[in-house]
C-alpha positions in Angstrom: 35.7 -4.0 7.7 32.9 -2.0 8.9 29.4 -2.2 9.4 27.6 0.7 7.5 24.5 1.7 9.5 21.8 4.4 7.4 22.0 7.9 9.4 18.5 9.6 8.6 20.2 12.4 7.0 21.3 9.7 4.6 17.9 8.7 3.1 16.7 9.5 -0.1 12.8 10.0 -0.7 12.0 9.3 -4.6 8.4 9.7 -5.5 6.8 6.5 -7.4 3.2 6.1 -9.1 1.9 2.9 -10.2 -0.8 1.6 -12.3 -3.6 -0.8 -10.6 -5.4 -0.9 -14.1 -5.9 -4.7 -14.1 -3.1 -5.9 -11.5 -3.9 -8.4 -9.1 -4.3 -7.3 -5.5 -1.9 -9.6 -3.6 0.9 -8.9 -5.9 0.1 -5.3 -6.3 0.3 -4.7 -2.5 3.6 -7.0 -1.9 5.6 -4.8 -4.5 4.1 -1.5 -3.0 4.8 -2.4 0.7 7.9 -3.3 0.0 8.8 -0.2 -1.9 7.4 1.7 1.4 9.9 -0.4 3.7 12.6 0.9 1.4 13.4 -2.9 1.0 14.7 -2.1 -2.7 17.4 0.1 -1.7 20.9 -1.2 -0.7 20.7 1.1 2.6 17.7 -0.3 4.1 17.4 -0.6 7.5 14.7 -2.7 9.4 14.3 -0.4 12.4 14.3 2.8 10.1 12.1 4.5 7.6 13.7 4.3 4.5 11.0 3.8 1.9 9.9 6.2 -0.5 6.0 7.6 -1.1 3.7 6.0 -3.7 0.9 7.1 -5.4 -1.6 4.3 -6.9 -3.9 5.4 -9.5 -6.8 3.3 -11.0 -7.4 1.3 -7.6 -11.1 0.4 -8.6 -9.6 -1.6 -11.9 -7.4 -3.8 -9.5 -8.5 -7.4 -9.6 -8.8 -10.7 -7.7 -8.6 -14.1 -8.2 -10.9 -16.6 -7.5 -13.9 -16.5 -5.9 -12.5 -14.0 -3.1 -15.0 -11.2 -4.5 -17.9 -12.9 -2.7 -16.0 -15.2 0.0 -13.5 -12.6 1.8 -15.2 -10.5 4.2 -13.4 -7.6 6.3 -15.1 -7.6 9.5 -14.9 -5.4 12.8 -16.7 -4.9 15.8 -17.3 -1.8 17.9 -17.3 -3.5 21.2 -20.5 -2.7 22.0 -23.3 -5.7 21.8 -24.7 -5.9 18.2 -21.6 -4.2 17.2 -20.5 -6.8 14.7 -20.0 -5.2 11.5 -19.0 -7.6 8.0 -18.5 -6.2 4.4 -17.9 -8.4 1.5 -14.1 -7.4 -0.9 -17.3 -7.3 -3.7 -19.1 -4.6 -2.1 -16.2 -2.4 -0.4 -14.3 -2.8 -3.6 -18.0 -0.4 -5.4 -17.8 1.9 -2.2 -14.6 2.8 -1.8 -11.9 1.2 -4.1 -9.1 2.7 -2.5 -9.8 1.3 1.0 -9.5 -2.0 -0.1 -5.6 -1.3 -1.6 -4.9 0.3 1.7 -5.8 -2.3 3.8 -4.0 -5.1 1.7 -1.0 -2.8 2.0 -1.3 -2.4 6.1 -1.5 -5.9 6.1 2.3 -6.3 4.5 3.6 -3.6 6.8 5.2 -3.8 10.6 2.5 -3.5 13.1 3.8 -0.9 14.9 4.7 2.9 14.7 7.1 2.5 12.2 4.1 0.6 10.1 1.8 3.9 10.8 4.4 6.0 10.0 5.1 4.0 6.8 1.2 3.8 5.4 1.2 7.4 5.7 3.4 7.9 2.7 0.8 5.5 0.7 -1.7 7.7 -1.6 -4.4 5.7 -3.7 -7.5 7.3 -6.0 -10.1 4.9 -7.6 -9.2 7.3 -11.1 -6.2 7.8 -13.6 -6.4 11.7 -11.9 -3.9 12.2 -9.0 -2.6 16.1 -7.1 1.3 14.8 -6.7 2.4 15.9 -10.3 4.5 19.1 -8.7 6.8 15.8 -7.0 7.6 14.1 -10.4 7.2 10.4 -9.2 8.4 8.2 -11.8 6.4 4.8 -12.7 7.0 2.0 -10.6 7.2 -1.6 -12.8 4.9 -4.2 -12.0 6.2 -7.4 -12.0 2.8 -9.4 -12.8 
């Protein structure tokens, strides 16, 4: 018996598109990160790209439990003094909608190259609209 190890001329990009149009944001980004590892296919590899692209439409009509609107803040500082910079989920969720799926999604990805290389096939828009119709993705399933 053999072990079977994925060549990269062996990996299969297929195009998905999911709804956020009420879906919970935990849930929502677990699925879609785990579609981007390419953890759903029998040939994934840990060490290897195998995860297809995936386009998210309707981000700013994802939801959140709880009192997280008002409690979670995403914070960062420049480094410089006075640098210290907080936003609450509430009010980056009004500015820009799609920021807060991307950074849920990071989150659940390897922190590493591989993560990078893997968030770059990620596309979200706050609308219904997206440009990726000439790749026919078909619709990903939620499971919430």
């Amino acid at each position: 018996m053999k072990t079977h190890s994925t060549k990269l001329s062996e990996i299969e990009r297929h195009w998905r598109v999911v709804d956020a149009n009420g879906a919970t944001l935990g849930r929502l980004s677990t699925q879609v990160a785990a579609v981007l590892r390419g953890k759903h296919k029998p040939t994934f590899e840990p060490h290897l790209d195998t995860g297809d692209p995936v386009v998210i439409v309707n981000a700013a009509k994802v939801r959140v439990t709880g009192k997280k609107l008002h409690d979670k803040e995403y914070i960062r500082h420049s480094g410089y003094p006075g640098g210290f910079r907080s936003e609450t989920l509430e009010r980056l969720l009004q500015r820009r909608p799609e920021e807060v799926i991307r950074r849920a999604v990071k989150g659940m990805l390897p922190q590493n190259r591989l993560g990078d290389k893997m968030l770059r096939k990620l596309y979200v828009y706050a609308g219904p609209e997206h440009p990726h119709a000439a790749q026919q993705p078909t619709k990903l399933d939620r499971e919430d």
